[in-house]
C-alpha positions, 0 to 999 in steps of 0.5 A: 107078693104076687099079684095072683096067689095061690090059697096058701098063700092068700091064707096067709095074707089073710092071717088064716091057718084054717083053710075053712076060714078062707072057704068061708070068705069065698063063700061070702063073695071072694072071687076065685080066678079058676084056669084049669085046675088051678084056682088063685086068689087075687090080691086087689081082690082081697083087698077090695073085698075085705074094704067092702065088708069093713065095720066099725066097732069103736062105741058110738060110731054110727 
């Protein structure tokens, strides 16, 4: 996989089928690299981004 992907295929990095899913993310702070018309998703970005927004959910964990 490349470094720079385009939203299909971030989409499924992510494991989305709807773009709205993706949208969203991007939304919450996903950073988009636009040049041109071209928009691409990065994919330390992704990875970044969704470490930062990690939660727990086991019962007890605080």
């Amino acid at each position: 996989m490349t470094e720079y992907m385009s939203y299909t295929q971030a989409m499924k990095y992510l494991g989305f089928k709807s773009r709205t899913a993706l949208e969203t993310y991007i939304a919450a702070g996903l950073p988009v690299i636009q040049v041109g018309k071209s928009k691409r998703i990065s994919k330390t970005a992704i990875d970044k981004f969704m470490a930062e927004h990690q939660s727990s959910t086991i019962k007890g964990d605080k």
